[in-house]
NUZA-542806 format. One record per residue: residue in one letter; z, y, x of N, C-alpha, C in turn; residue number from 1; chain. Coordinates in Angstrom, 2 decimals, padded with zeros to 5 digits. Atoms other than C-alpha are relative to their C-alpha. Layout:
{'A' {Z Y X} {Z Y X} {Z Y X} NUM 'A'}
...
This chain:
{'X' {000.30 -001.15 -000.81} {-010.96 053.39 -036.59} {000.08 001.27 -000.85} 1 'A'}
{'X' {000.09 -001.57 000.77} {-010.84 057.44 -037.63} {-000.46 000.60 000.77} 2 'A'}
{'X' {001.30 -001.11 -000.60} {-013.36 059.58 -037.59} {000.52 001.09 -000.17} 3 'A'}
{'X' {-000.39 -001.46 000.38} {-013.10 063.46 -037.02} {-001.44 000.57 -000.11} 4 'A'}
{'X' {001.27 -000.86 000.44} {-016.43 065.84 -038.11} {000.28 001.44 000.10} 5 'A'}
{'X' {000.08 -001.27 000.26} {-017.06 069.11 -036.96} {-001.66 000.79 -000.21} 6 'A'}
{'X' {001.55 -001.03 000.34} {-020.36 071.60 -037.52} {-000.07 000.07 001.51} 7 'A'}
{'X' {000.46 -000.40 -001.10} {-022.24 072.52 -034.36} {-001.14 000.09 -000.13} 8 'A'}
{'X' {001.83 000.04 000.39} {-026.07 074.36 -034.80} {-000.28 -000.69 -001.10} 9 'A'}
{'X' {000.02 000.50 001.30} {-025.98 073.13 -038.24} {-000.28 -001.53 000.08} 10 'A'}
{'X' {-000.36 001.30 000.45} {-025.50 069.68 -037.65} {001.16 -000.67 000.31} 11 'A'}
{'X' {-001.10 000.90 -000.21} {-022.70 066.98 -037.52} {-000.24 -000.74 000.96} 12 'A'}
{'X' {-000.67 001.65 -000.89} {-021.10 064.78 -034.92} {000.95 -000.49 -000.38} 13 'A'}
{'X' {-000.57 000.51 000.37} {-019.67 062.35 -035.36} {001.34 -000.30 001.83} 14 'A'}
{'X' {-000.95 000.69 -001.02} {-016.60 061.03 -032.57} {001.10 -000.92 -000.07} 15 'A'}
{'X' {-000.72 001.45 000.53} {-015.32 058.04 -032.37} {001.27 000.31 000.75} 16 'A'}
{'X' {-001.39 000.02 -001.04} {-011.11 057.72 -030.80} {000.11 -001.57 -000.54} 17 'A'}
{'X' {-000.87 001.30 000.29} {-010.32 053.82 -030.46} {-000.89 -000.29 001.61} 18 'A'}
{'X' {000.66 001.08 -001.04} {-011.70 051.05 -028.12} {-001.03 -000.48 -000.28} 19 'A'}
{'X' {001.28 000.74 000.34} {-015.01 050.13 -027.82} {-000.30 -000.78 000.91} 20 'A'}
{'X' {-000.05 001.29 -001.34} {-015.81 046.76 -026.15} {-001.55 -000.09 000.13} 21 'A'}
{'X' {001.33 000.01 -000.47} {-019.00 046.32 -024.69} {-000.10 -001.40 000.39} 22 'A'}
{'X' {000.17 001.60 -000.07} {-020.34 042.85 -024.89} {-000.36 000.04 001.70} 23 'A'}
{'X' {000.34 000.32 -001.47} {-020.77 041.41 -021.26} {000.76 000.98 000.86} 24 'A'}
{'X' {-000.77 -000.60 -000.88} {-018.59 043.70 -019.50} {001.60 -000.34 -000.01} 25 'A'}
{'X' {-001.54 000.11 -000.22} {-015.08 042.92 -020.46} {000.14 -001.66 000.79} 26 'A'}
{'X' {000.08 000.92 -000.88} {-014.30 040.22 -017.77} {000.86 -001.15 -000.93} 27 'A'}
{'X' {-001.31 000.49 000.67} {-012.50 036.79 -019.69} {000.98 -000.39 001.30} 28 'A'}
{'X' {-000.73 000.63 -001.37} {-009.49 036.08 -016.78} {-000.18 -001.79 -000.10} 29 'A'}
{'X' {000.39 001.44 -000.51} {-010.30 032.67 -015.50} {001.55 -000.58 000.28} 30 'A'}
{'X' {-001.02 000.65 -000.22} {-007.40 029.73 -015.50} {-000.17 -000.68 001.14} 31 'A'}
{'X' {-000.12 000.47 -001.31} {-006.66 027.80 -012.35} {-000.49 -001.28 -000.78} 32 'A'}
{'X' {000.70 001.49 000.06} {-009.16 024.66 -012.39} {-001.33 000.21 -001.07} 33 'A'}
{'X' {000.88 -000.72 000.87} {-011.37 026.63 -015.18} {-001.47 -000.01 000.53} 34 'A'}
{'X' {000.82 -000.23 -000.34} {-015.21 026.45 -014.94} {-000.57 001.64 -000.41} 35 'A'}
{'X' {000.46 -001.30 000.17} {-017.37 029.78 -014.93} {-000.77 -000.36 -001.59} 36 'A'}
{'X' {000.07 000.06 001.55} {-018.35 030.70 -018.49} {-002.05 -000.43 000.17} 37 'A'}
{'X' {001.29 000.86 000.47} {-021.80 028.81 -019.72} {-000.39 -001.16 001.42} 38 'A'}
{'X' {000.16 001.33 -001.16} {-021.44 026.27 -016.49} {000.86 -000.88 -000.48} 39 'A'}
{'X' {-001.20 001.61 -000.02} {-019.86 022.76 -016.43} {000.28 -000.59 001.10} 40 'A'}
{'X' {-001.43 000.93 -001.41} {-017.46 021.39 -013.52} {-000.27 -001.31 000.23} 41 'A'}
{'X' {000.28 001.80 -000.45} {-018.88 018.53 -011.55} {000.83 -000.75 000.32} 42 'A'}
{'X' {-001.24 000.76 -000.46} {-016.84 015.82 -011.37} {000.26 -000.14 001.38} 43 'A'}
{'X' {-000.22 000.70 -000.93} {-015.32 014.85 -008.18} {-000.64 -001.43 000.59} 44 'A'}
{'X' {000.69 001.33 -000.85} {-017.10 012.72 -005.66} {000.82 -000.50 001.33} 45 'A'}
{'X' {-000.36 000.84 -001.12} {-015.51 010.27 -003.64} {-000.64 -000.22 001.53} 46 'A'}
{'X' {001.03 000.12 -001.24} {-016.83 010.38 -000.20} {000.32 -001.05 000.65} 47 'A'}
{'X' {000.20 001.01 -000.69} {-017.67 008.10 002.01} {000.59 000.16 001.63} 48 'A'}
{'X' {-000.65 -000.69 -000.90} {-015.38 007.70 005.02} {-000.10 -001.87 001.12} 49 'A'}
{'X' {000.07 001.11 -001.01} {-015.73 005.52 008.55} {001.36 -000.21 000.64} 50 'A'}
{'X' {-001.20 000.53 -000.88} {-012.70 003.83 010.42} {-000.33 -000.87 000.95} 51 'A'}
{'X' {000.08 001.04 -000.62} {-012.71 002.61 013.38} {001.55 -000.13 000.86} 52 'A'}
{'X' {-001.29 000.27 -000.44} {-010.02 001.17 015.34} {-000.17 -001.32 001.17} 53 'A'}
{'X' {-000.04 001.22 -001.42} {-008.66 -001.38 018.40} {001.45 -000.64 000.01} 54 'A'}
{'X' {-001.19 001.31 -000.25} {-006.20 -004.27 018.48} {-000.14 -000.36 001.23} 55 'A'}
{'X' {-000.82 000.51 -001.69} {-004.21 -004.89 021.64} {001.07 -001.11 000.07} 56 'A'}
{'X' {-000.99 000.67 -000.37} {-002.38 -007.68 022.79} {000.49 -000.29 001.69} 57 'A'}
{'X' {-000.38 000.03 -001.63} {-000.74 -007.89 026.23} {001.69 -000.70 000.16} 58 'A'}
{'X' {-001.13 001.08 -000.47} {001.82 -010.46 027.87} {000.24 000.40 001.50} 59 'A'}
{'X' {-000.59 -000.39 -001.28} {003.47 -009.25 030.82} {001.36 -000.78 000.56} 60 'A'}
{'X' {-001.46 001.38 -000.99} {006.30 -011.39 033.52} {000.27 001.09 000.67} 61 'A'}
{'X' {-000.51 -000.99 -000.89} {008.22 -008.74 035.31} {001.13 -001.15 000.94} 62 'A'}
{'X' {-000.56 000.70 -001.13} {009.87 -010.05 038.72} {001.04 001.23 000.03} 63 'A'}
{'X' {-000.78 -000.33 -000.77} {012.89 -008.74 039.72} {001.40 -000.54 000.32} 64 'A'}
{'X' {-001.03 000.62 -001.03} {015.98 -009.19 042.35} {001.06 001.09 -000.58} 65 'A'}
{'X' {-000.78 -000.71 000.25} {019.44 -008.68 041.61} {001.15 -000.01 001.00} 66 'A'}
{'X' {-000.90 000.21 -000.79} {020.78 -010.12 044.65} {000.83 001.24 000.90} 67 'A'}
{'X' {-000.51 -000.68 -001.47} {022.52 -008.99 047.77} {-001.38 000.91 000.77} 68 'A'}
{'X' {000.91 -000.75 -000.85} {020.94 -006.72 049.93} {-000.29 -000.76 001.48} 69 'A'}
{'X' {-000.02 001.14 -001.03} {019.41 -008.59 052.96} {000.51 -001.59 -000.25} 70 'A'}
{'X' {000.32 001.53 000.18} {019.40 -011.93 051.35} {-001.18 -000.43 000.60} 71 'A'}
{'X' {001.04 000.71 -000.99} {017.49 -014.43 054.03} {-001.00 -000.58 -000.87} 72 'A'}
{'X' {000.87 000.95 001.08} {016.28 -016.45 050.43} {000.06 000.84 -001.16} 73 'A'}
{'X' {-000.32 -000.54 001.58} {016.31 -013.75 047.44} {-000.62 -000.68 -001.21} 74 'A'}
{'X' {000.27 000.47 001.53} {016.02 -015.38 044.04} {-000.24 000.84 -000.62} 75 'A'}
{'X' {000.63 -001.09 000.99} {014.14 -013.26 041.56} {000.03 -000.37 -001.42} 76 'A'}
{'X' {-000.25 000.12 001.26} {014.65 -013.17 037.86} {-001.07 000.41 -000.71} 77 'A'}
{'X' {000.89 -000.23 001.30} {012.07 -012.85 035.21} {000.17 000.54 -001.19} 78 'A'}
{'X' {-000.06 -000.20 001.75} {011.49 -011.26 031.97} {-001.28 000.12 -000.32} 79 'A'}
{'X' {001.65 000.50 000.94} {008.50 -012.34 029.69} {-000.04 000.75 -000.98} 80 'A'}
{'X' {000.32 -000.71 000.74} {007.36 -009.95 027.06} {-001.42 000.48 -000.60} 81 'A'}
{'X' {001.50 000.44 000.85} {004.48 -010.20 024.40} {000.04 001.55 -001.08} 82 'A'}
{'X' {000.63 -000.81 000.91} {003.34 -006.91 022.71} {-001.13 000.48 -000.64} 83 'A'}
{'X' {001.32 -000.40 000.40} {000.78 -005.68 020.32} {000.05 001.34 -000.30} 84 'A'}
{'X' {-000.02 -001.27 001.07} {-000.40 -002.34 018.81} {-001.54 000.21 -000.52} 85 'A'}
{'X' {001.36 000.02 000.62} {-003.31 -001.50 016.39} {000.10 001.51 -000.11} 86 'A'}
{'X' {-000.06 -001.56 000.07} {-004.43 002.01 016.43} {-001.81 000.13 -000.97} 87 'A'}
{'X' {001.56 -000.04 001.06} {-007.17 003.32 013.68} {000.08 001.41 000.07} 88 'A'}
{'X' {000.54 -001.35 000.31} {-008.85 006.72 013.20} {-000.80 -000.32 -001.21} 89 'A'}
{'X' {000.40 -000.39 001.34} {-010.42 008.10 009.91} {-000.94 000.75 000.37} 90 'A'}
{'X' {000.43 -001.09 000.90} {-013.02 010.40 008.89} {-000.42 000.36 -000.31} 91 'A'}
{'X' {001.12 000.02 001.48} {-014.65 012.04 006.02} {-001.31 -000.14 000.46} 92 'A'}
{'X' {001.29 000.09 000.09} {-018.33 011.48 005.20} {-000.21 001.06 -001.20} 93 'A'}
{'X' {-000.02 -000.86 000.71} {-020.29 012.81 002.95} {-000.61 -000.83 -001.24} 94 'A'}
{'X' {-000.17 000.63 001.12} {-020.72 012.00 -000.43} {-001.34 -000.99 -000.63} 95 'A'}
{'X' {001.27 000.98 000.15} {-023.76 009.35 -001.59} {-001.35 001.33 -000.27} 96 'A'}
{'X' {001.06 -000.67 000.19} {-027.12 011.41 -001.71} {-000.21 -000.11 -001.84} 97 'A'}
{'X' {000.51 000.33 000.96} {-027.96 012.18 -005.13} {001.15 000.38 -001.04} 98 'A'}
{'X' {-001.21 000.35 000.67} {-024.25 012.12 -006.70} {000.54 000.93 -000.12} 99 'A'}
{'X' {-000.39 -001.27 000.42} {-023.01 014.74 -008.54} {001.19 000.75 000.53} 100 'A'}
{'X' {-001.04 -000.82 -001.07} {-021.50 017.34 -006.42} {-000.11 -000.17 001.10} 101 'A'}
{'X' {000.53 000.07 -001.72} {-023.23 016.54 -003.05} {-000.57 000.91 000.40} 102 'A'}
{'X' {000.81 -001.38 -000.57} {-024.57 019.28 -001.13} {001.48 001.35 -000.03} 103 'A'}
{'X' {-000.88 -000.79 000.86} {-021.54 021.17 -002.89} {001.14 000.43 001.22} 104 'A'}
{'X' {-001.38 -000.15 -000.99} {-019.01 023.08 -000.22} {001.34 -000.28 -000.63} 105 'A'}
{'X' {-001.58 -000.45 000.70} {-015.50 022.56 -001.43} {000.70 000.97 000.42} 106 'A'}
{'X' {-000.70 -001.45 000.35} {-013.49 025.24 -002.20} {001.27 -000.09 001.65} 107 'A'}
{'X' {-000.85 000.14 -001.29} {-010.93 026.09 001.12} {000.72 000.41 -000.78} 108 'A'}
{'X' {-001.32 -001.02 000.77} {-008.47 028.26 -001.17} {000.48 -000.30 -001.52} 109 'A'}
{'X' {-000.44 000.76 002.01} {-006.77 026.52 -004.40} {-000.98 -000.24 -000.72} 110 'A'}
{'X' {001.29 000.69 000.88} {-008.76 026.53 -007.08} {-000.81 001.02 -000.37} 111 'A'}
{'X' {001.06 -001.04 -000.38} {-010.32 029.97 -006.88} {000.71 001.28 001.23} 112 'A'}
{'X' {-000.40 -001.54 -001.28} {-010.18 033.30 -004.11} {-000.39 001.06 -000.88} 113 'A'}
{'X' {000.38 -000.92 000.15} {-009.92 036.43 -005.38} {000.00 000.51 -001.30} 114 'A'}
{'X' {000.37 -000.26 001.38} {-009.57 035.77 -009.32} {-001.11 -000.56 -000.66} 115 'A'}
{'X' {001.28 000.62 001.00} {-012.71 033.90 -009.57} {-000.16 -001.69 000.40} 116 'A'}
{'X' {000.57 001.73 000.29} {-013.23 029.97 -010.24} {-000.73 -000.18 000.90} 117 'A'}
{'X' {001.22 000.39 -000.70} {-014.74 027.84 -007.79} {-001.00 -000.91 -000.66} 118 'A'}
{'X' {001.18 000.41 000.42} {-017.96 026.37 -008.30} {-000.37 -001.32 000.18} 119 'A'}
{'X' {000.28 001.22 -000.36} {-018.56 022.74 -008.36} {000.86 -001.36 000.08} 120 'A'}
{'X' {-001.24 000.91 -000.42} {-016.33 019.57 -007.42} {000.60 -000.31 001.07} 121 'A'}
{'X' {-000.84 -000.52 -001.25} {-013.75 019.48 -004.79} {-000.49 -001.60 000.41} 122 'A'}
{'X' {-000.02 001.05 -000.55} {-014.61 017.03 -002.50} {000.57 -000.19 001.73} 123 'A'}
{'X' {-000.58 -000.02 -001.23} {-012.30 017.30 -000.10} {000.30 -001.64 000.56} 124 'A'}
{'X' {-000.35 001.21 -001.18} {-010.99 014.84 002.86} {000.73 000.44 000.52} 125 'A'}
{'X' {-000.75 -000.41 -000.69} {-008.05 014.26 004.61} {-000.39 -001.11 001.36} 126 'A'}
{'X' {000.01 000.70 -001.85} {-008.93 012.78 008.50} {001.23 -000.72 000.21} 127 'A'}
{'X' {-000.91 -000.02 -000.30} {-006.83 010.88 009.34} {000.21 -000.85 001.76} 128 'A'}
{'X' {000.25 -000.14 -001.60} {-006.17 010.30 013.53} {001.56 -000.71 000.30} 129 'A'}
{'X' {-000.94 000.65 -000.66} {-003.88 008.22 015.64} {000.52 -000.61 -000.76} 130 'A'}
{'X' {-000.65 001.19 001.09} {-002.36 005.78 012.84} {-000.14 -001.22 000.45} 131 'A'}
{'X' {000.02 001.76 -000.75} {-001.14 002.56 013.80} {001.29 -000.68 -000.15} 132 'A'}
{'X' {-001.20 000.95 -000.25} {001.78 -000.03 014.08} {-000.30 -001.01 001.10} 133 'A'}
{'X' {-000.15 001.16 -001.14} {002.56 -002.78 016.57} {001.43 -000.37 000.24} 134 'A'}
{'X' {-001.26 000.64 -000.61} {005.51 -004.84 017.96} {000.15 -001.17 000.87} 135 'A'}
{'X' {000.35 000.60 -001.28} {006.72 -006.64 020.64} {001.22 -001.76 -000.41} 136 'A'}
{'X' {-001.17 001.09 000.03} {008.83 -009.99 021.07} {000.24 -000.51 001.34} 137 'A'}
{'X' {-000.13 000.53 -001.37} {010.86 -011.40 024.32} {-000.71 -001.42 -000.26} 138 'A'}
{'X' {000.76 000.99 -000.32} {008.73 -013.91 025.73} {-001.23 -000.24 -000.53} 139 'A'}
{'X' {001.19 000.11 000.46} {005.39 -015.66 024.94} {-000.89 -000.35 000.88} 140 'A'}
{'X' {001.74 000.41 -001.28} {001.85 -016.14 026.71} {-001.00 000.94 -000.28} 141 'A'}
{'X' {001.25 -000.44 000.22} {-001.45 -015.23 026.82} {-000.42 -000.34 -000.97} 142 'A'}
{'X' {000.58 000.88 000.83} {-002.39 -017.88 024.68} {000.82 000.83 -001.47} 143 'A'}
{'X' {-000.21 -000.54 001.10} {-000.27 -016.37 022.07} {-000.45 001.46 -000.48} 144 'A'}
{'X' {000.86 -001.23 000.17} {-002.11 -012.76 022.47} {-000.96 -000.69 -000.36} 145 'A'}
{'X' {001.15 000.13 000.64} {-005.43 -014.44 021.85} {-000.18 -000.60 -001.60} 146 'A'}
{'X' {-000.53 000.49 001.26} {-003.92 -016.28 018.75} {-000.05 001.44 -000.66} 147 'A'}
{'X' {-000.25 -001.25 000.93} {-002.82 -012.56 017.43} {-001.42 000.23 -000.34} 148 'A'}
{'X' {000.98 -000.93 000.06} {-005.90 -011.09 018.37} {-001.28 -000.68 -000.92} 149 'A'}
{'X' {001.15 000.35 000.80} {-008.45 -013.64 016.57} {000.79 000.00 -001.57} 150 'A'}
{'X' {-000.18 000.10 001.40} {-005.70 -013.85 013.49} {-000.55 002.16 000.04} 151 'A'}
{'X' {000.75 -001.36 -000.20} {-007.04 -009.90 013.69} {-000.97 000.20 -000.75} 152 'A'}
{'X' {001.30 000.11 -000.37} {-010.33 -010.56 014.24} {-000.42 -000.70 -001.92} 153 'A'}
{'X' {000.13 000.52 000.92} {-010.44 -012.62 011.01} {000.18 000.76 -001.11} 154 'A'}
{'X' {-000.03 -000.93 001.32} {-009.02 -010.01 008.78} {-000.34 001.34 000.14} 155 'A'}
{'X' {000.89 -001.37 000.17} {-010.83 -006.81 009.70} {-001.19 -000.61 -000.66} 156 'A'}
{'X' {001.27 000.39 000.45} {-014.06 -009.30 009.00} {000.38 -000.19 -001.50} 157 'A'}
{'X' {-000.41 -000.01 001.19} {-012.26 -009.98 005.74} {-000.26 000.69 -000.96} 158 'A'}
{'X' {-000.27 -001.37 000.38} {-012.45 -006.33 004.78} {-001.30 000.73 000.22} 159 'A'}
{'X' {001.39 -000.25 -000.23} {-016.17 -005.94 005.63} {-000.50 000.37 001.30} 160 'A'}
{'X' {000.02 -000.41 -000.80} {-015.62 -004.95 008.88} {-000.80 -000.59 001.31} 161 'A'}
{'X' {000.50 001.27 -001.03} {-017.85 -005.41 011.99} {001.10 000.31 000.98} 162 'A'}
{'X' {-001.22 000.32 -000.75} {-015.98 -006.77 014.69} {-000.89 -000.34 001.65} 163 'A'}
{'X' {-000.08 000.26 -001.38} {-016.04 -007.11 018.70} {000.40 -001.52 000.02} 164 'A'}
{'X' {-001.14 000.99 -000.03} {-015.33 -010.28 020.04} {001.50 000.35 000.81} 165 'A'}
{'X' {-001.21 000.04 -000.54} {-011.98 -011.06 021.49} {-000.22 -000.06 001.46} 166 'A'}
{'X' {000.02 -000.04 -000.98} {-011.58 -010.21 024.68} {001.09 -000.36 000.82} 167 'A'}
{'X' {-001.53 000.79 -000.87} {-009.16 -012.44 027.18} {000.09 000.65 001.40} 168 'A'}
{'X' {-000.02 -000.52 -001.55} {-008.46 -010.42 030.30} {001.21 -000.63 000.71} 169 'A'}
{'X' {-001.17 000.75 -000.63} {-005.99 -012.26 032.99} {-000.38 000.65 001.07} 170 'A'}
{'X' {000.49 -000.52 -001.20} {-006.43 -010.43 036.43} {001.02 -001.03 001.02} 171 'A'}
{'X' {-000.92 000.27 -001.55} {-005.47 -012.03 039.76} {002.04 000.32 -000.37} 172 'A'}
{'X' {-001.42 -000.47 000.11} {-001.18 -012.28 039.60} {000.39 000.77 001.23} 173 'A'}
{'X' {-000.74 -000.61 -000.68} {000.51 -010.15 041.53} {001.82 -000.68 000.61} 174 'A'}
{'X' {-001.07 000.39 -000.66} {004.01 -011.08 043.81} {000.92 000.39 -001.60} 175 'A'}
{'X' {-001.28 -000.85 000.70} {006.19 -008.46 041.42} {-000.12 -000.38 -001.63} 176 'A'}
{'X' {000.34 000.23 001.32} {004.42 -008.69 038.40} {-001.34 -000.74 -000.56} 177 'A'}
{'X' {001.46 000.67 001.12} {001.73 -010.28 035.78} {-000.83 000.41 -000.82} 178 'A'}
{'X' {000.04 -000.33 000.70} {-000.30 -009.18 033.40} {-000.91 -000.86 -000.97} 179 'A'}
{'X' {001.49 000.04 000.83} {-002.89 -010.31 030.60} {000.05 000.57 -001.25} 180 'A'}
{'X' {000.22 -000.56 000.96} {-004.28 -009.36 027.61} {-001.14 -000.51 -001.09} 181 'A'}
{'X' {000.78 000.53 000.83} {-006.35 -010.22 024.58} {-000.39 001.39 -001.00} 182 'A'}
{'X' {000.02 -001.76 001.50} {-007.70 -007.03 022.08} {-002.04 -000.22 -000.21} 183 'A'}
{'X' {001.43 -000.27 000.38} {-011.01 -006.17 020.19} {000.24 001.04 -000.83} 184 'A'}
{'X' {000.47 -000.80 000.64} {-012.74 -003.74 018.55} {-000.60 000.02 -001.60} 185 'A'}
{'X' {000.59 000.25 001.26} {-013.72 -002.86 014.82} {-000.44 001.14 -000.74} 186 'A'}
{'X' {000.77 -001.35 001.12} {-015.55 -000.40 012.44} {-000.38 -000.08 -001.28} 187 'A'}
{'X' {000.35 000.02 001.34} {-015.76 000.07 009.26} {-000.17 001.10 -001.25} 188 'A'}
{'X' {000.69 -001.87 000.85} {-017.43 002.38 006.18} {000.60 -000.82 -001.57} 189 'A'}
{'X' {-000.36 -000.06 001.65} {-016.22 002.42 002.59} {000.20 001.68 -000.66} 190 'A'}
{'X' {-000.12 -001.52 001.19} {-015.52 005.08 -000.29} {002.00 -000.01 001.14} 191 'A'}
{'X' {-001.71 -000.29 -000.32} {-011.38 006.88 000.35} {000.74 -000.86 -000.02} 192 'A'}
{'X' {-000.87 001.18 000.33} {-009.52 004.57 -001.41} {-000.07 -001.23 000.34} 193 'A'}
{'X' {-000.02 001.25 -000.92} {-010.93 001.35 000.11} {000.23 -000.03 001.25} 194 'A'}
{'X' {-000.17 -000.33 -001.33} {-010.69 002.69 003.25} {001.40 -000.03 000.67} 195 'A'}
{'X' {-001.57 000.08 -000.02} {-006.74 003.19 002.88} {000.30 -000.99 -000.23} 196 'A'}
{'X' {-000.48 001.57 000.27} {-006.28 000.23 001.45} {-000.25 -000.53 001.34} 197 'A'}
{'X' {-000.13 000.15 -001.29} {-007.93 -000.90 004.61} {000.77 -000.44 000.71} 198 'A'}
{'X' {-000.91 -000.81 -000.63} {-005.81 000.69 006.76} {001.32 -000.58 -000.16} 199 'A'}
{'X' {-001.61 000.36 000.57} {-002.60 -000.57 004.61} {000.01 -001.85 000.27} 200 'A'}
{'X' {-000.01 001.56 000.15} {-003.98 -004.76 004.79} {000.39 000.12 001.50} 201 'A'}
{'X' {-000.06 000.23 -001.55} {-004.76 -004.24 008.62} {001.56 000.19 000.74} 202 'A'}
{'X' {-001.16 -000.31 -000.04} {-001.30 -002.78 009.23} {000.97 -001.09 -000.34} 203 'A'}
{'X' {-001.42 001.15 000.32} {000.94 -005.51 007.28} {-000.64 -001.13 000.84} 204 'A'}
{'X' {000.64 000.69 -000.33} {-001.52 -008.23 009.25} {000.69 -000.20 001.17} 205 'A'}
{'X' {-000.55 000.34 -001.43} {-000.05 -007.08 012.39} {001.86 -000.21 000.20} 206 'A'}
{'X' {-001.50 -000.25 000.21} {003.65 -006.92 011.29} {000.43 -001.56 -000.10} 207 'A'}
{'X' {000.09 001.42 -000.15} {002.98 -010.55 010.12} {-000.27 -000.96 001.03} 208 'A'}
{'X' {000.11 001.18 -001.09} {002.17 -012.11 013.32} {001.50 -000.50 000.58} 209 'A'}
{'X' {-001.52 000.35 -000.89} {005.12 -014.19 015.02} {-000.49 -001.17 001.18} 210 'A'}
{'X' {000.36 000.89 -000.62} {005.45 -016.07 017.88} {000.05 -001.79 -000.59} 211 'A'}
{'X' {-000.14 001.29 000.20} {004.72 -019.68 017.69} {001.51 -000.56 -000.01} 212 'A'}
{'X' {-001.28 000.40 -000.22} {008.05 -020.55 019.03} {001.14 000.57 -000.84} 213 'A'}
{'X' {-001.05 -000.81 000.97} {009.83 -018.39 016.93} {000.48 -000.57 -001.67} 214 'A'}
């Protein structure tokens, strides 16, 4: 630094020309993911997330005529058709009582708004809604829907899951058409990642079913 000195009322000043930093005021810029200065960054907490979901099976006989018009005896033709579909919903909980970074909002905006670090551990969730697979095959029964639906039934319980029983619906037949059906219900709680996993066993479970005859 250089000093300049002039007289004034018979004494000296002094005047400083440079930069003077003033402790606690100069701001340090914060890095993206950076905690605030003398804090420490709670780890990430896994939350706790529910799924529930419903397995369908349904066997349907469709009637129809391809004859003549005004046939005295019309012969009617059939087609038999056996489909399933599994449909699951997701979503977040909140993180175990007690567990570092509970109570804690997560951040909505990267990893800070505005220039300044967020505070705590991100404990975000992604929901996840309408997810599912299923498939169908010509022909089949009833009997082979309730087959799907308890091999099902067996591996949601697998997975910790409680379970509905199986439900066999057959209604009264109809002239034109048929219907029945076999499906249940299931629910289940784990941390994220078991939960997907889940999600990913239940899924190949139903891809794996085939008909008997097949």
């Amino acid at each position: 630094m250089q000093f300049h000195g002039w007289s004034r009322s018979g004494g000296l000043l002094l005047s400083t020309v440079g930069v003077v930093l003033l402790s606690g005021l100069v701001p340090v810029p914060a890095t993206a993911g950076s905690s605030p200065v003398g804090g420490s960054r709670a780890p990430s907490v896994e939350t706790n997330v529910v799924l529930t979901g419903s397995y369908s099976c349904n066997y349907t006989v469709t009637s129809y005529y391809t004859g003549p018009i005004g046939d005295p005896e019309p012969v009617y033709e059939t087609y038999a058709e056996t489909s399933d579909s599994l449909y699951m919903n997701s979503t977040g909980g909140n993180p175990p009582p007690g567990a570092p970074g509970a109570g804690q909002v997560p951040p909505s905006i990267g990893p800070g708004f505005g220039g300044r670090p967020t505070v705590g551990g991100t404990l975000a969730v992604t929901p996840t809604s309408g997810f599912g697979t299923g498939h169908s095959f010509d022909g089949g029964s009833i009997e082979e829907c309730v087959r799907f639906a308890q091999v099902m039934l067996a591996n949601a319980q697998s997975l910790g899951c409680t379970t509905s029983h199986v439900r066999r619906r057959q209604p009264p037949q109809t002239a034109g058409n048929s219907y029945a059906s076999a499906s249940l219900n299931f629910v289940c709680e784990g941390s994220q990642s078991s939960i997907v996993h889940g999600m990913g066993e239940l899924s190949r479970a139903v891809l794996a079913l085939k008909l008997s005859t097949h």
